[in-house]
N, CA, C and O atoms as a Tinker XYZ file with bonds, in Angstrom:
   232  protein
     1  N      8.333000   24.661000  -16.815000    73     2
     2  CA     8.961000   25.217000  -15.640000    64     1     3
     3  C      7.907000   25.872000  -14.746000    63     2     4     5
     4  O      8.115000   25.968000  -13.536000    81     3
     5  N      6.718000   26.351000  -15.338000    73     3     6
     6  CA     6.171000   27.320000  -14.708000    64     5     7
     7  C      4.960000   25.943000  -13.726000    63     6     8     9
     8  O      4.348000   26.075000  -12.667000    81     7
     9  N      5.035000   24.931000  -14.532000    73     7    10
    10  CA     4.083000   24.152000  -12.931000    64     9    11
    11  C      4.823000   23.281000  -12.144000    63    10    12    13
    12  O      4.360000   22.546000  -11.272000    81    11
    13  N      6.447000   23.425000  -12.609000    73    11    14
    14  CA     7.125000   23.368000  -10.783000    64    13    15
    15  C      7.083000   24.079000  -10.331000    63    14    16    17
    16  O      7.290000   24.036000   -9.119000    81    15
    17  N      6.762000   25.345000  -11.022000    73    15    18
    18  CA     7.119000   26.545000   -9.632000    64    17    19
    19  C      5.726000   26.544000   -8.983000    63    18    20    21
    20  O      5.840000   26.675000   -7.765000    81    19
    21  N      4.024000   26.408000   -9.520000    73    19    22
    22  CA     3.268000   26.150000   -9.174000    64    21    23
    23  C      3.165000   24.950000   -8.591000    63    22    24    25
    24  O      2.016000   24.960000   -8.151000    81    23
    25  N      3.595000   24.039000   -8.345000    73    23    26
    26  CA     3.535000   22.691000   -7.436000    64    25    27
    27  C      4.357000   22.716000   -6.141000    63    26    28    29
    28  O      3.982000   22.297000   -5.046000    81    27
    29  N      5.864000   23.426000   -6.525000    73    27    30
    30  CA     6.531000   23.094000   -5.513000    64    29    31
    31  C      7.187000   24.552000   -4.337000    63    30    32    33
    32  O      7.859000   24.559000   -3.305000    81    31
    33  N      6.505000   25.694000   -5.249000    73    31    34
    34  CA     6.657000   26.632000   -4.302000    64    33    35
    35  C      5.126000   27.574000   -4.063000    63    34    36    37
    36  O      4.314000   27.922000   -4.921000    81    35
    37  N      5.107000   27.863000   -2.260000    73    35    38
    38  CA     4.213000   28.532000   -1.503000    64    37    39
    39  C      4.054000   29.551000   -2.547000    63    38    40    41
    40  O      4.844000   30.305000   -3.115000    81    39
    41  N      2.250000   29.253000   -2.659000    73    39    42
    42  CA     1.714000   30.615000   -3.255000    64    41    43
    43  C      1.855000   31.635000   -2.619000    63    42    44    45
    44  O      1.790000   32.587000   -3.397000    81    43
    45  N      2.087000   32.088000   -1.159000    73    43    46
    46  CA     2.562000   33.283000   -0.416000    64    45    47
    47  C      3.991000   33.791000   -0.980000    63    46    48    49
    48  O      4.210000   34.998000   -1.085000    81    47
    49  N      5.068000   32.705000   -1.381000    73    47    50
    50  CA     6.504000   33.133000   -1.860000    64    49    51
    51  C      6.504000   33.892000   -2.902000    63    50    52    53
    52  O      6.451000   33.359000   -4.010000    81    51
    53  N      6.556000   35.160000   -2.790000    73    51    54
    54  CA     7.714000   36.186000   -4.102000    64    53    55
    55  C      8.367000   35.421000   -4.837000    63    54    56    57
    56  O      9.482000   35.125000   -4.406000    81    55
    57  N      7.957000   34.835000   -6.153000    73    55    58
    58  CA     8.720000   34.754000   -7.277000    64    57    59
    59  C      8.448000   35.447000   -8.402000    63    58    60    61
    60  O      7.306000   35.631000   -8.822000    81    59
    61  N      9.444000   35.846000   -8.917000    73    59    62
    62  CA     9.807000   36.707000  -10.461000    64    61    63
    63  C      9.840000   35.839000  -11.448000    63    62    64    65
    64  O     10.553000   34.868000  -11.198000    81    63
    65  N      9.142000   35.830000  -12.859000    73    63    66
    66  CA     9.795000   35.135000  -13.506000    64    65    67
    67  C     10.584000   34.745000  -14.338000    63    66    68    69
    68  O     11.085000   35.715000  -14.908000    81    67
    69  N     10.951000   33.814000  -14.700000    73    67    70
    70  CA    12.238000   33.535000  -15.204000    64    69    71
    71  C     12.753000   34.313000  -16.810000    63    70    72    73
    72  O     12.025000   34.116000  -17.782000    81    71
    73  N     13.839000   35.049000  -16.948000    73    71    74
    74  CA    13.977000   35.447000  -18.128000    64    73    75
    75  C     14.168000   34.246000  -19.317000    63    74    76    77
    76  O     14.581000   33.130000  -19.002000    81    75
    77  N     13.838000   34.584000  -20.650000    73    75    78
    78  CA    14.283000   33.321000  -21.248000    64    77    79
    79  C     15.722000   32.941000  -21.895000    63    78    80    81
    80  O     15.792000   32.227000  -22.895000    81    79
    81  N     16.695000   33.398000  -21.342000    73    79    82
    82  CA    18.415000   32.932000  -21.054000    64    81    83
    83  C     18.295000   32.124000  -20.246000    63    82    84    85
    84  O     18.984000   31.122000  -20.436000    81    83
    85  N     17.241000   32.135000  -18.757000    73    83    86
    86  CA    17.741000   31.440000  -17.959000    64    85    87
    87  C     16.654000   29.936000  -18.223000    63    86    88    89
    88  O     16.772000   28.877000  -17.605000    81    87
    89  N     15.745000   30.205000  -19.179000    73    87    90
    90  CA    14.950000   29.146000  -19.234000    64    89    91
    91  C     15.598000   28.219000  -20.065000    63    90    92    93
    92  O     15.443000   27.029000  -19.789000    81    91
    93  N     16.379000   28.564000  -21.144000    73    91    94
    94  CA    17.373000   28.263000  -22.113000    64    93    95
    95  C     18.321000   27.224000  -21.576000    63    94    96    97
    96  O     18.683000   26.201000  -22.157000    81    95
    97  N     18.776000   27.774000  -20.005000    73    95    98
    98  CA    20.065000   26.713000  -19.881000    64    97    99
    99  C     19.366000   25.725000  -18.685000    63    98   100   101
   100  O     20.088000   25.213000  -17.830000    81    99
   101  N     18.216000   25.553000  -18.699000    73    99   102
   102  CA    17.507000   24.855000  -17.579000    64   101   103
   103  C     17.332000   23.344000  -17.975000    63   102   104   105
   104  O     17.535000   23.112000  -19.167000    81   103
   105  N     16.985000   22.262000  -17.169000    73   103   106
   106  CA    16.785000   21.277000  -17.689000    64   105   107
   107  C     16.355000   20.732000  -16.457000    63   106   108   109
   108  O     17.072000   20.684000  -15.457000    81   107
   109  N     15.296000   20.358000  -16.514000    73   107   110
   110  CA    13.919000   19.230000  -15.659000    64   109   111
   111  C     14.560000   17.954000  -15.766000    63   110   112   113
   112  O     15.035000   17.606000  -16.846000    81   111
   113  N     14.625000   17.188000  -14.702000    73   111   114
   114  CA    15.066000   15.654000  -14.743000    64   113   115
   115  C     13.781000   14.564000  -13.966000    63   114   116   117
   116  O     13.646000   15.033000  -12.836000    81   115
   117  N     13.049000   13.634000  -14.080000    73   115   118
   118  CA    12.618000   13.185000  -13.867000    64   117   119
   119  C     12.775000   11.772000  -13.274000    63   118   120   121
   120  O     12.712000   10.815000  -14.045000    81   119
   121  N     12.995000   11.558000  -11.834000    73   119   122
   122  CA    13.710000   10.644000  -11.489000    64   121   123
   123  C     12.571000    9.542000  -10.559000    63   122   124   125
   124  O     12.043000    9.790000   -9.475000    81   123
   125  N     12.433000    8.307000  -11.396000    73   123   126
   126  CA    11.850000    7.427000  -10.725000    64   125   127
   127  C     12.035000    5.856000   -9.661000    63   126   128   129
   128  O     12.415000    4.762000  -10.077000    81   127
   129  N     11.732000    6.119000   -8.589000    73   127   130
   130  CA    12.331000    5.085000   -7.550000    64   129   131
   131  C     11.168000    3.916000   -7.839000    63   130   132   133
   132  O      9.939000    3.956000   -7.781000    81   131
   133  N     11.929000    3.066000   -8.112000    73   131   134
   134  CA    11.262000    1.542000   -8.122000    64   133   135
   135  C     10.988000    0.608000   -7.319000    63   134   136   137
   136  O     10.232000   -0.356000   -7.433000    81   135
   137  N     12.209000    1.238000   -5.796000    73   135   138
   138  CA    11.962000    0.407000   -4.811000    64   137   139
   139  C     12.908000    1.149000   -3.581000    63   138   140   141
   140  O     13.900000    1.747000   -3.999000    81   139
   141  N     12.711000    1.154000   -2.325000    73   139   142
   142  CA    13.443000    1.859000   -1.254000    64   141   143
   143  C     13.764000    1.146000    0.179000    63   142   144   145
   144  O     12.907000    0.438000    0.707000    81   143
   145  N     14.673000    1.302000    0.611000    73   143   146
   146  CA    14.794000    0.426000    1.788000    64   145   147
   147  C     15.438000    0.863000    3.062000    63   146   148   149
   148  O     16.210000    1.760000    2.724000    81   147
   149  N     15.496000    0.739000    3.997000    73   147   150
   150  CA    16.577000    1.585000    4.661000    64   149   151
   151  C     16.039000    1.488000    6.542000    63   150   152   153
   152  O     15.439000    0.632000    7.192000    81   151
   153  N     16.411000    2.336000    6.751000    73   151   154
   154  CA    15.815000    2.277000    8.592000    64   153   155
   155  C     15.712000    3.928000    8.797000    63   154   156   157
   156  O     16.183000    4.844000    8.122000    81   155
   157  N     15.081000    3.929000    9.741000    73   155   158
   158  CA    14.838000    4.969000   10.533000    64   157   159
   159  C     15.657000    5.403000   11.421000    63   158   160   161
   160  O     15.854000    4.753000   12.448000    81   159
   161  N     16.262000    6.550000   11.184000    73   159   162
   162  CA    17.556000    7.110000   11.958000    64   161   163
   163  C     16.593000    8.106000   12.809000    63   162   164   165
   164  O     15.785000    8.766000   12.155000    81   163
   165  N     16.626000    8.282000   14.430000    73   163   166
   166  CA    16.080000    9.385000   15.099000    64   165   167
   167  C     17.314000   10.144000   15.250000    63   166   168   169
   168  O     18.523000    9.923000   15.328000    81   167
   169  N     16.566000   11.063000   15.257000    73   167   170
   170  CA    17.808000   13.027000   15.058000    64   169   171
   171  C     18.141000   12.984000   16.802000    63   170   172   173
   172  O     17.491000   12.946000   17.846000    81   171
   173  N     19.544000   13.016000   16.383000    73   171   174
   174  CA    20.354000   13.513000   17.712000    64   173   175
   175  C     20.600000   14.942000   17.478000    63   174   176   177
   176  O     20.297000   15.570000   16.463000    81   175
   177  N     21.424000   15.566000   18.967000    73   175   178
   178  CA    21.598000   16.640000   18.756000    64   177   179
   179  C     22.774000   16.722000   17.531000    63   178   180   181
   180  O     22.891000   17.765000   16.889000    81   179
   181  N     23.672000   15.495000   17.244000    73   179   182
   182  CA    24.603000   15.724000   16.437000    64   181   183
   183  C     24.046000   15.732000   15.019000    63   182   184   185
   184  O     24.889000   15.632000   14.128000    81   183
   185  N     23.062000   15.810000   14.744000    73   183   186
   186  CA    22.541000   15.528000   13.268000    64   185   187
   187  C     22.393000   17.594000   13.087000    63   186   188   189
   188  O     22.366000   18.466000   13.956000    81   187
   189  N     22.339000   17.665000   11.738000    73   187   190
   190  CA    22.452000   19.444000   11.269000    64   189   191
   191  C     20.891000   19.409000   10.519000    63   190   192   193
   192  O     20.906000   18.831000    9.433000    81   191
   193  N     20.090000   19.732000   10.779000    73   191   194
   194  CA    18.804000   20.215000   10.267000    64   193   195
   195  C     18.771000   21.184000    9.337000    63   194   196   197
   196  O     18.703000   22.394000    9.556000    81   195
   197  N     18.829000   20.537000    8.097000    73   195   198
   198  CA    18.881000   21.950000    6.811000    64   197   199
   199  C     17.064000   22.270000    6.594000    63   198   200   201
   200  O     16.131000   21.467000    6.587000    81   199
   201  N     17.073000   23.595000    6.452000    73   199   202
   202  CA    15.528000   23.888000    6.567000    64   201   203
   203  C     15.060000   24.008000    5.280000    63   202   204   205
   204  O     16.082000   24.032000    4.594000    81   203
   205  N     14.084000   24.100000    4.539000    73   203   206
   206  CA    14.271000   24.183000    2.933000    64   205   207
   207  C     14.280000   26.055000    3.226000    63   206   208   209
   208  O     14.040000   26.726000    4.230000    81   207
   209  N     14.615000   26.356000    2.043000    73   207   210
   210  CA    14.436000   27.650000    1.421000    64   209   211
   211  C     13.336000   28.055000    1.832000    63   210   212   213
   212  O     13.314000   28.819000    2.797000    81   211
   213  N     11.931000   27.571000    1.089000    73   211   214
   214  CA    10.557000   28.398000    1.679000    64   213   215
   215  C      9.889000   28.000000    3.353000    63   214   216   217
   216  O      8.851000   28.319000    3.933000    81   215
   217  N     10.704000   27.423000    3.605000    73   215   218
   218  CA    10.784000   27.191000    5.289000    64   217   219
   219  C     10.199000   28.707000    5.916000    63   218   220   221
   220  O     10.862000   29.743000    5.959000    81   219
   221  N      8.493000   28.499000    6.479000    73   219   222
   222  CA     8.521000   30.162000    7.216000    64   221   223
   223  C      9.032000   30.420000    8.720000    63   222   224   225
   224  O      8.326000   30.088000    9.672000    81   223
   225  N     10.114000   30.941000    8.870000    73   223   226
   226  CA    10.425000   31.195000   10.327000    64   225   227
   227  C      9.678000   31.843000   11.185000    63   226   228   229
   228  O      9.363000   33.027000   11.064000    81   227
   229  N      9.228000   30.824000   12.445000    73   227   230
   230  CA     8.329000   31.769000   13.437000    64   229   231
   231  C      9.261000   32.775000   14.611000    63   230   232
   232  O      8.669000   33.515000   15.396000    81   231
């Protein structure tokens, strides 16, 4: 757990770490794409822009 949190969150981000109850009910999934296809959608104003979590607001 501890080198997703080193891979996938900003070394600037405040994290605590995890007690081990919560490491207990955790579970890592590893999901591999073999092949992808699709088109390119450009963002209208009707599309909703979710920002991630460690997103820094200027």
């Amino acid at each position: 757990m501890g080198k997703l949190v080193q891979k996938f969150v900003p070394a600037n981000h405040p994290f605590s770490p995890m007690k081990d109850q919560n490491i207990e009910k955790t579970a890592v999934a590893k999901i591999v794409v073999e092949s992808m296809s699709g088109k390119v959608n450009v963002l209208s104003p009707s599309h909703t822009v979710l920002l991630s979590r460690f997103h820094v607001q200027k």
